[in-house]
C-alpha positions in Angstrom: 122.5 57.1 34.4 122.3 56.7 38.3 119.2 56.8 39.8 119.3 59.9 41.7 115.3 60.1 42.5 116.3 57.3 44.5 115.2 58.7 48.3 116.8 57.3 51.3 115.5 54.9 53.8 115.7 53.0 56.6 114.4 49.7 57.5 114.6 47.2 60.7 114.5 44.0 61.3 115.5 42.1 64.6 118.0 44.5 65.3 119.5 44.9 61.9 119.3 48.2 60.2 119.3 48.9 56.3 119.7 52.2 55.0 119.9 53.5 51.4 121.1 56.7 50.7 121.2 59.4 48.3 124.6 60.1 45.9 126.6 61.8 47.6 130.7 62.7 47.6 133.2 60.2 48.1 134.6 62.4 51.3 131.0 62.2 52.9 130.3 58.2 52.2 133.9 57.6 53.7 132.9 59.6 56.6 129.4 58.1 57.4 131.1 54.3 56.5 134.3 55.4 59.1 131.6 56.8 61.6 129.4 53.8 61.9 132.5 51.2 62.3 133.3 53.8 65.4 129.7 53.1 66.8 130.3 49.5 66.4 133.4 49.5 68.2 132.4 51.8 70.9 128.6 50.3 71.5 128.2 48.3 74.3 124.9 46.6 72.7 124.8 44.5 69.3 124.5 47.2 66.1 124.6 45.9 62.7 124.0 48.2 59.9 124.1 47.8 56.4 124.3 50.6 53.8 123.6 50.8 49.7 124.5 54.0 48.5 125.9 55.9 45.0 128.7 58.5 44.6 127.6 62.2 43.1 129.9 61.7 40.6 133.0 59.4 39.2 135.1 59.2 42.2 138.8 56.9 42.5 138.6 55.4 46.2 142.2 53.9 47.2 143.1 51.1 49.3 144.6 52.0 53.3 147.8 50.8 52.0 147.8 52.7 48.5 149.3 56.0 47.3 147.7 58.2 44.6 150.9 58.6 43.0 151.1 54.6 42.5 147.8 53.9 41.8 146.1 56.4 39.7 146.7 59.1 36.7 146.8 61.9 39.3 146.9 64.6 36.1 144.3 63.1 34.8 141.8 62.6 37.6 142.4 66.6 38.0 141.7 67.4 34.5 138.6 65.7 34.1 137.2 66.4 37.9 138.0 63.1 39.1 137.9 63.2 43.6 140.5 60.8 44.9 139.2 59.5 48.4 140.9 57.2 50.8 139.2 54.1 52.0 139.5 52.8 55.5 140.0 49.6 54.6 142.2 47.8 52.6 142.7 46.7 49.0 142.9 48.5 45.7 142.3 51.1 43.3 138.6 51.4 42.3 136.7 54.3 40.2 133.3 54.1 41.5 130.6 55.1 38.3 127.1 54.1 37.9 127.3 51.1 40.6 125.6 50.1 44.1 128.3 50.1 46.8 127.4 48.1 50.1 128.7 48.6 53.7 128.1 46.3 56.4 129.5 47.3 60.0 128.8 45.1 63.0 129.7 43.9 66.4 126.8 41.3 66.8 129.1 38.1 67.2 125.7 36.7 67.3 124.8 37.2 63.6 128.9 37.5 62.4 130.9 34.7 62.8 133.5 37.1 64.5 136.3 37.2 64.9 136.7 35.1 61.8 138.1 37.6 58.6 137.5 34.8 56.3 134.4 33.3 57.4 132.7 36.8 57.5 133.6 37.2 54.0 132.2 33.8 53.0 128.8 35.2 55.2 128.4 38.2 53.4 129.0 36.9 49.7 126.3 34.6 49.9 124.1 37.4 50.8 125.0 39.3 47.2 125.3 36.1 45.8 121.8 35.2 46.6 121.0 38.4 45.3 122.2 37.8 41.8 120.2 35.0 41.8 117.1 36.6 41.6 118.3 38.3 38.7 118.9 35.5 37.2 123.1 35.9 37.5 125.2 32.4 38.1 127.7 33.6 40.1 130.8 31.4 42.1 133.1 32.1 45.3 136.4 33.0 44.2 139.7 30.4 45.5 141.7 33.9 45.7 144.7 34.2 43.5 148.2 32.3 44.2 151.1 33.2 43.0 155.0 31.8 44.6 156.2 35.9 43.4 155.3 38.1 46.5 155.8 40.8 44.7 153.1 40.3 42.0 151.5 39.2 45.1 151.0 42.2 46.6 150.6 44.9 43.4 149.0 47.4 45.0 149.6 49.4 41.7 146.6 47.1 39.9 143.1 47.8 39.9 140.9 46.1 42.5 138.7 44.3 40.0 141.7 43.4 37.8 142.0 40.3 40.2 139.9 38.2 42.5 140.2 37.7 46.5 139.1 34.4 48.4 135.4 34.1 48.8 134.8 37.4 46.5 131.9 36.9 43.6 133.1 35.8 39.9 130.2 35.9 37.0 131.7 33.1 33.7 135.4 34.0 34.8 134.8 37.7 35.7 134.6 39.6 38.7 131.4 41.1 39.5 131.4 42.5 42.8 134.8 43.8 44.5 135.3 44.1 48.2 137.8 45.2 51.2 137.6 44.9 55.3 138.7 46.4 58.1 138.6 44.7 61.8 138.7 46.6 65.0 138.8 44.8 68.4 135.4 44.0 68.5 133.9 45.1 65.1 134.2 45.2 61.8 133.6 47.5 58.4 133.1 45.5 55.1 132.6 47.4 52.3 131.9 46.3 47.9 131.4 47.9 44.8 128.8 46.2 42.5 129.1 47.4 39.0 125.6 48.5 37.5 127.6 49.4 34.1 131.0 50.3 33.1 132.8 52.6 31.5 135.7 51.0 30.3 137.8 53.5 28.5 137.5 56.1 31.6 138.3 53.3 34.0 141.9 52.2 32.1 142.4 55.8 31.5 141.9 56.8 35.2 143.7 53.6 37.0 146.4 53.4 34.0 145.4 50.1 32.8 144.8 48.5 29.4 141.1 48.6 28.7 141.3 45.2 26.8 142.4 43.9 30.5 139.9 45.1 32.3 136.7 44.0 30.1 138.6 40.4 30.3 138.3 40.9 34.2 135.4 42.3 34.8 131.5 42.7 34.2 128.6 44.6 35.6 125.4 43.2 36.6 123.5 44.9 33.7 125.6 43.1 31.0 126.1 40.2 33.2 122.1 39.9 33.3 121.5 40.8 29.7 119.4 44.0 30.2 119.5 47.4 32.4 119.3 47.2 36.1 118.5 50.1 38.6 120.1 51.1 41.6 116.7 50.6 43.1 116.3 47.3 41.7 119.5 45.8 42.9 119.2 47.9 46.3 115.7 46.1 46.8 117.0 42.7 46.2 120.2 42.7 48.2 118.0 44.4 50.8 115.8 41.5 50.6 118.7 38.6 50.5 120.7 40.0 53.3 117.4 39.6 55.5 116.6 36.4 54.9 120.2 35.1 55.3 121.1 37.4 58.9 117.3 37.7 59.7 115.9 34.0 59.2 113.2 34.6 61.5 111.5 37.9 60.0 107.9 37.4 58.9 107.5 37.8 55.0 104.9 39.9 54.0 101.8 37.9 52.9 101.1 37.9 48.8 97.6 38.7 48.0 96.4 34.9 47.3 97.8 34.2 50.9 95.5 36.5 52.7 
């Protein structure tokens, strides 16, 4: 179940905005993540904002460089009420269920090692990774995949979490947390999914892959942590990990016994 009591919220700190938001469609969360990067780009002053929200329901989002009719079961998506949105960034196919999906958008060169794509990667999966450590999930930075067969190389008919990208997060062999970017001139739009649980079957139905394949390949962060976790759970943690990593100078609130 997703946590739809969740409300939304802001918070600031030293210029870096978090916002969680309610479920909503995968047309709307593509329009708020493609309206922020716009801000970015067009803002003369440093603007970082990072976003954790849900999708109302199931919802296949596609790579810039994908097709529907490549990457999905088109009949099936409209039998069963499946939306198909387009990302603007890159990568592949993912059906987005119960999960937390991040955005980060930012021109601060200050805070982003810009215009490095790699090293802004490596930046932002420490953040989640230092998240899954507080619940207690070992996680590693992925080498990427190499292959000498371009084509294999660049399958943009596989699912996203069927293989693993440079610097992206890998729990015991499988991938936990799947992520594409998008660079502008003098800002940028990173964007994840992080698994809360999956649904297999629906997933290898929907992205026409064997479901055998996928478990293999994959894992949420409620099986990867051996019990249920929330929306709001993970929300507050990564909220918390991305702060201390971008923010290194924000006061902590004081525990009880400190006062």
């Amino acid at each position: 179940m997703r946590d739809h009591d969740c409300n939304p919220s802001v918070s600031s700190s030293e210029g870096l905005r978090i916002l969680r938001d309610h479920p909503m469609s995968g047309e709307q969360n593509m329009a708020i993540d493609r309206s922020w990067l716009k801000r970015a780009e067009d803002s003369e002053e440093p603007l970082t904002l990072i976003r954790f929200y849900q999708w109302d329901k199931p919802t296949v989002s596609l790579g810039a460089h994908q097709t529907p009719e490549r990457a999905v079961d088109q009949p099936f998506c409209l039998e069963t009420g499946i939306p198909i949105v387009s990302r603007p960034t890159g990568g592949r196919a993912v059906l987005h269920g119960n999960e937390l999906t991040y955005s980060v958008v930012s021109n601060d060169v200050a805070r982003f090692p810009l215009p490095g794509l790699i090293p802004v990667y490596q930046l932002i999966a420490e953040c989640l990774k230092n998240g899954l450590d507080q619940l207690g999930i070992e996680t590693t930075h992925s080498a990427g995949e190499r292959t000498s067969n371009v084509r294999l190389a660049y399958d943009w008919t596989k699912p996203c979490f069927t293989s693993t990208s440079r610097h992206e997060l890998v729990h015991k062999g499988r991938k936990i947390v799947g992520s594409a970017q998008r660079r502008l001139k003098h800002s940028f739009l990173q964007h994840g999914s992080v698994p809360i649980e999956i649904d297999y079957e629906m997933m290898g139905r929907t992205l026409r892959f064997e479901t055998d394949s996928l478990r293999s390949s994959m894992v949420s962060v409620s099986e990867a942590a051996g019990r249920h976790i929330t929306f709001h759970e993970l929300a507050t943690i990564f909220e918390s990990s991305f702060q201390d990593k971008l923010c290194p100078n924000r006061q902590h609130p004081m525990s009880p016994h400190q006062r």
